[in-house]
C-alpha positions in Angstrom: 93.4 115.4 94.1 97.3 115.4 94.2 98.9 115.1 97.5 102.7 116.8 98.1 105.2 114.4 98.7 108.3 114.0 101.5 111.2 114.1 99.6 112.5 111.4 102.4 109.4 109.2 101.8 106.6 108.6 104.8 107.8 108.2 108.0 107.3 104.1 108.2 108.6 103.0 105.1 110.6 100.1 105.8 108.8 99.2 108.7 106.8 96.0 109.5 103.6 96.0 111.6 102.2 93.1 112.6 98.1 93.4 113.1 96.8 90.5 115.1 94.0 92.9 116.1 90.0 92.3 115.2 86.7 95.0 114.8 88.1 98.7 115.0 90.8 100.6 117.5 93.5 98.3 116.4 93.0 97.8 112.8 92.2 101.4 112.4 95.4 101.9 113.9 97.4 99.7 111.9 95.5 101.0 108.8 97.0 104.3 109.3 100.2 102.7 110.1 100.4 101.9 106.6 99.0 105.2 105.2 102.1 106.2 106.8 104.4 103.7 104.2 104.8 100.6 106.9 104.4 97.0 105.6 101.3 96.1 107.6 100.5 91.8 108.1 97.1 91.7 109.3 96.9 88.1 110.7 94.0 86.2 111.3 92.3 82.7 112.5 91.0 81.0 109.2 87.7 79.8 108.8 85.9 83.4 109.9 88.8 85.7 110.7 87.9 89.0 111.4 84.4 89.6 113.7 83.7 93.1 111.3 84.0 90.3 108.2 80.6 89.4 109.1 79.4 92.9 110.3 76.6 94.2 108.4 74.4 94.7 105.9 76.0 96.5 103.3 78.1 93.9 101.9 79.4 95.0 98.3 81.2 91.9 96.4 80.9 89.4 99.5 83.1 91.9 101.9 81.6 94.4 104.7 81.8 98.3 104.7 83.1 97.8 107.7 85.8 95.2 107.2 86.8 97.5 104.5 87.0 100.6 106.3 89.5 99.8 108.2 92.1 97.2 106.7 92.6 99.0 103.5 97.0 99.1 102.9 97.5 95.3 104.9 98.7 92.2 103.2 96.5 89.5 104.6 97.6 86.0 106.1 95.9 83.3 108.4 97.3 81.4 111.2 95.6 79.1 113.8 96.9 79.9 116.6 96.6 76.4 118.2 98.7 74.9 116.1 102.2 74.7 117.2 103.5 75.1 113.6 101.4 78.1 112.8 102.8 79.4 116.4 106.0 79.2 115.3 105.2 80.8 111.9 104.4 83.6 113.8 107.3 83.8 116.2 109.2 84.2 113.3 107.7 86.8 112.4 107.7 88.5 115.5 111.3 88.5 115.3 111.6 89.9 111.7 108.8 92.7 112.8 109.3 96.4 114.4 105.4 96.3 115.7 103.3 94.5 116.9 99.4 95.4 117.8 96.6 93.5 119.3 93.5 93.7 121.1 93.6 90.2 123.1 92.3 90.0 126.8 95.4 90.2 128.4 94.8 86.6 130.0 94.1 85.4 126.2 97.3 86.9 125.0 99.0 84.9 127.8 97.6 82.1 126.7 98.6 82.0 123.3 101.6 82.9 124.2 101.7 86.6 123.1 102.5 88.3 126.3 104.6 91.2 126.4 107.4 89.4 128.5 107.8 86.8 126.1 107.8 88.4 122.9 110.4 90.7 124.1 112.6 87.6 124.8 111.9 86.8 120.5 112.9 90.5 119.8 113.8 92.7 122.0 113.9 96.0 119.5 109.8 95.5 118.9 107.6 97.7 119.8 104.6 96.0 121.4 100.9 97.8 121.0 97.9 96.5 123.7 94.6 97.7 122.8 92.8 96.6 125.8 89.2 98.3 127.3 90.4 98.9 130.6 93.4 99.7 132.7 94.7 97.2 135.8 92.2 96.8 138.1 89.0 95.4 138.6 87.8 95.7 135.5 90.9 94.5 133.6 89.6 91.3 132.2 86.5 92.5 131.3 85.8 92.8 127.2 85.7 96.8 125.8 83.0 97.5 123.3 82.5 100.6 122.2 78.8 101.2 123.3 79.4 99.8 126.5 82.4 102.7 127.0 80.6 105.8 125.9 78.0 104.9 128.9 81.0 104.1 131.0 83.5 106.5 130.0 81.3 109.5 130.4 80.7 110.6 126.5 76.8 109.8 127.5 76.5 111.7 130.4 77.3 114.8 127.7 75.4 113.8 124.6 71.8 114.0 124.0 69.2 116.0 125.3 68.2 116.5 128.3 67.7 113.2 130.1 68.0 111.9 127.1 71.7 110.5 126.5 72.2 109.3 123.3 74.9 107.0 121.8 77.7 108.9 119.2 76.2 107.6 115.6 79.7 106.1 115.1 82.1 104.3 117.7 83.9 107.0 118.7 85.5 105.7 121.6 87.3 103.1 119.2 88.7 106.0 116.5 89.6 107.5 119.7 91.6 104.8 121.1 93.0 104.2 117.4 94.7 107.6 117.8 96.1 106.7 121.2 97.4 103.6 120.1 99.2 105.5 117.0 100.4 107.8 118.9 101.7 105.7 121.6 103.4 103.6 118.8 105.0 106.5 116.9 106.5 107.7 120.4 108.0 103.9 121.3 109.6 103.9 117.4 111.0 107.3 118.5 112.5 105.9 121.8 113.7 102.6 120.1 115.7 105.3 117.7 117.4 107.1 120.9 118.4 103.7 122.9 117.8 101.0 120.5 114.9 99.0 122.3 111.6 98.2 121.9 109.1 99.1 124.2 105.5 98.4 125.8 102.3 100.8 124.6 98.8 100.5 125.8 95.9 101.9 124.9 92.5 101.8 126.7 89.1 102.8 125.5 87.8 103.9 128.9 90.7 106.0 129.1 90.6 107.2 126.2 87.1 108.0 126.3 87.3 110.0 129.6 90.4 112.2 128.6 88.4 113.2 125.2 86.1 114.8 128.0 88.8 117.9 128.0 86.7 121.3 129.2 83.7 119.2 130.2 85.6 116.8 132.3 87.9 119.9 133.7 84.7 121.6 134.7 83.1 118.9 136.9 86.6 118.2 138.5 86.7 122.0 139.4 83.6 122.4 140.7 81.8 118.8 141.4 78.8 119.7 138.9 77.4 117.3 136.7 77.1 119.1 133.1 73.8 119.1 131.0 73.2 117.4 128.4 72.5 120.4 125.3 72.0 118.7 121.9 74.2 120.6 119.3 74.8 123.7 122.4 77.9 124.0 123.5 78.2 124.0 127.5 80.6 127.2 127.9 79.8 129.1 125.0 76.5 131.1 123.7 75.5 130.7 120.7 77.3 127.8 119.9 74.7 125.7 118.2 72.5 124.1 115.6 69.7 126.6 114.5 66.8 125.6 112.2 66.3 128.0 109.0 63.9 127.8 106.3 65.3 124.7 104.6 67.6 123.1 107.2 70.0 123.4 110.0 72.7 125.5 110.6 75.9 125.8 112.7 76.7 128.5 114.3 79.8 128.9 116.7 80.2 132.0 117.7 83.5 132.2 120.3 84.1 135.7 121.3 82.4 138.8 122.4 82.8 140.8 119.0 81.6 137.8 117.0 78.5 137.8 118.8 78.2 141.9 117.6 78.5 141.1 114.0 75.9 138.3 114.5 73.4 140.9 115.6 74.5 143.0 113.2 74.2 140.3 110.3 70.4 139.1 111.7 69.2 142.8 111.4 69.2 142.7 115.8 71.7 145.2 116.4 69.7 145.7 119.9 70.7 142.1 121.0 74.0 143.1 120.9 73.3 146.1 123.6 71.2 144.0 125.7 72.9 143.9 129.1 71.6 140.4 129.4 73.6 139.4 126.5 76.6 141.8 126.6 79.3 138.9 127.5 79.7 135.8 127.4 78.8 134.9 130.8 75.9 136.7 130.2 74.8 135.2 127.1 75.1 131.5 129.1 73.7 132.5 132.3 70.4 133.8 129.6 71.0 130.9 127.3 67.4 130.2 126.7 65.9 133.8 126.6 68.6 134.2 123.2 68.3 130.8 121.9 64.4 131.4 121.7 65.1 135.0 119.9 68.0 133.8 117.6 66.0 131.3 116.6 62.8 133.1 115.5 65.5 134.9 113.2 66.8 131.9 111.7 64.0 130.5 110.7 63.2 133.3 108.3 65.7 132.3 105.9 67.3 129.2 104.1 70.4 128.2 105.3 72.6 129.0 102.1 71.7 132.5 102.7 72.7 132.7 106.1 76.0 130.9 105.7 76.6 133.7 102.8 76.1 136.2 105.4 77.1 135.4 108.0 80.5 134.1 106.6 80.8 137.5 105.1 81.0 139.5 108.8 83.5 136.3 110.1 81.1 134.4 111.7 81.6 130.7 111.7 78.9 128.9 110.2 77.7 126.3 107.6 75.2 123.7 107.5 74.8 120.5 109.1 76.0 118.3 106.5 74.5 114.8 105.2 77.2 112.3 104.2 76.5 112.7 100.5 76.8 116.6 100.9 80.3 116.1 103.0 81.7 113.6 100.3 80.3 115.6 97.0 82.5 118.7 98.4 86.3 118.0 97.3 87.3 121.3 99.5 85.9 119.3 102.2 87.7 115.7 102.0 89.1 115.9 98.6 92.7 115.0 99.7 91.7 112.8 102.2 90.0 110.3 100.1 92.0 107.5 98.1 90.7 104.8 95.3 90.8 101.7 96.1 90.5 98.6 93.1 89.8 95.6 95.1 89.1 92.2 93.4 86.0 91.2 94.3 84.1 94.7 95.2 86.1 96.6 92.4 86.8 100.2 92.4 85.2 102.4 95.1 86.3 105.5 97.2 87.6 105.1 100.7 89.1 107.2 103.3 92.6 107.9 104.5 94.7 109.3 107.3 93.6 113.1 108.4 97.3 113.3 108.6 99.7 115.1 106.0 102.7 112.5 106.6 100.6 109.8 105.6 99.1 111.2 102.3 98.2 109.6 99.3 97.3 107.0 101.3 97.6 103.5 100.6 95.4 102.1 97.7 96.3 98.4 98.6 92.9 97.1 99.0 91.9 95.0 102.0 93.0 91.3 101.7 90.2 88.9 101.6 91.2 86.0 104.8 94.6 85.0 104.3 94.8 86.2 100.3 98.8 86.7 101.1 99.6 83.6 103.3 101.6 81.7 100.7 103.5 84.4 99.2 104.0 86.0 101.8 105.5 83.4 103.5 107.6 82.2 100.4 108.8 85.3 100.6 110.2 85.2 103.4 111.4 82.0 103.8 109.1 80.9 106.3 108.2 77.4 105.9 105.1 75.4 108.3 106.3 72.4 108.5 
């Protein structure tokens, strides 16, 4: 699919990040950094570089899904970071740099000499990203893994069934902190613009994880009520759900009253809709499981294409609960979010991009293999080791 373009160019261009993060809030970050036309260096140790390298099966021409799906757009170089003329490699290229990101332990960073303080002293217009897993305080040293932050951070007190909680099939809390961090980044460039300096961001998964909590966290602070955990349901809203048909599930999401009218009116139950115990909203939760049990018997009746036809027709959003290949193999979907990437050892294959419009077509610079770019990139800039 074509993608309009600025006539200025993306935001970044002529920018240089450098990505001394590992696994997936800061290289997603970065990754969409250059989707966004920066000149992104992802540096790392050599010998086994990146963790997510070495993360799986599937591995498609020696290289990880994972590695892949987040370090598409960087040139790659490797640096050992004990050695004093590799350190000095990359001091240089902290000063010739407008980002830097990383996810170090903030005593690690210290001790390889990539604290804030000093950096800033090597260029004081750079803007300085920290991933980290949790804010100062007792916890501050302590690694962040994404698992680890949705029981944490409260996504698991929300998600499942029940008293079942149930881990978010992807790691949310990661993608999550990936936007912070972007976002955080894009407001210190804008700062830097007004005054000229660089600045320090952070980003922490915890954090992040308990402000995505929005309406469910505002709830409990209101009233001191732990929420229930209600599968596809939605805790405010009724019917707001996942309903089985003939052939499948469906999403429904119905948000006001009048919606919830044409829904009766589209499932042949115009009487639900005059049912006192189902005339509001309000209502509808405080009887959640009386209509669940009668909308469902509905559903069931038919396959799902028919009720998305129909219900679609009366303005009621709904559609079905959509397998990867179904999500991917419908170009209305994703079709400008998804870029083609010729790499040298996996070849051609689809990836994705950033759901952002500045940033599209996204980059097709495949993801280096560990330190693919060192010598040219360093000959480039006139960076010697010695």
């Amino acid at each position: 699919m074509s993608h309009p373009s600025s006539p200025n160019g993306k935001p970044l261009r002529g920018l240089r990040v450098i990505d001394l993060s590992r696994i997936l809030a800061g290289p997603l970050a970065a990754m969409w950094m250059a989707d966004l036309g920066a000149e992104v260096i992802k540096v790392e140790r050599p010998g086994n570089g990146d963790e997510t390298r070495r993360w799986g099966p599937p591995f498609v021409g020696g290289e990880s899904a994972y590695f892949l799906s987040v370090n598409r757009g960087k040139l790659g170089i490797a640096l050992d970071f004990a050695s004093p003329a590799d350190r000095r490699v990359l001091e240089r290229l902290v000063q010739e740099s407008d980002v830097l990101i990383h996810n170090f332990l903030p005593e690690t960073a210290a001790k390889l000499g990539l604290g804030y303080e000093r950096l800033q002293e090597l260029n004081p217009h750079l803007v300085y990203t920290s991933v980290a897993g949790f804010p100062p305080g007792p916890y501050r040293d302590e690694p962040g893994f994404d698992a680890l932050i949705q029981a944490l951070g409260g996504l698991m007190a929300i998600t499942g069934d029940g008293d079942r909680p149930v881990k978010v099939g992807v790691a949310i809390v990661d993608v999550l902190t990936a936007w912070a961090a972007l976002a955080g980044t894009l407001a210190a460039l804008l700062v830097r613009e007004r005054t000229g300096e660089g600045g320090y961001v952070e980003a922490t998964l915890v954090e992040s994880s308990a402000a995505a909590l929005a309406n469910q966290s505002q709830a409990f602070l209101l009233t001191g009520e732990e929420p229930r955990r209600l599968a596809t349901a939605h805790p405010h809203i009724v019917p707001y759900q996942a309903f089985p048909t003939a052939d499948g599930l469906l999403m429904v999401a119905v948000g006001t009253d009048a919606q919830y009218r044409a829904l009766c009116g589209a499932l042949g139950r115009p009487d639900l809709a005059t049912d006192p115990r189902f005339a509001t909203n309000p209502d509808r939760v405080k009887h959640r499981e009386t209509l669940i049990e009668l909308l469902s018997e509905v559903f069931r009746a038919r396959p799902r294409a028919e009720w998305t036809a129909c219900l679609k027709e009366v303005g009621i959003p709904a559609g079905p609960v959509n397998t990867l290949g179904e999500l991917f193999g419908d170009e209305g979907l994703v079709g400008r979010l998804l870029v083609e990437v010729d790499h040298p050892t996996v070849g051609r294959y689809t990836s994705v991009g950033c759901p952002m419009s500045a940033a599209w077509p996204p980059s097709p610079l495949p993801p280096p293999r560990l330190g693919e770019h060192t010598a040219a990139f360093l000959e480039r800039l006139g960076i010697s080791r010695g």
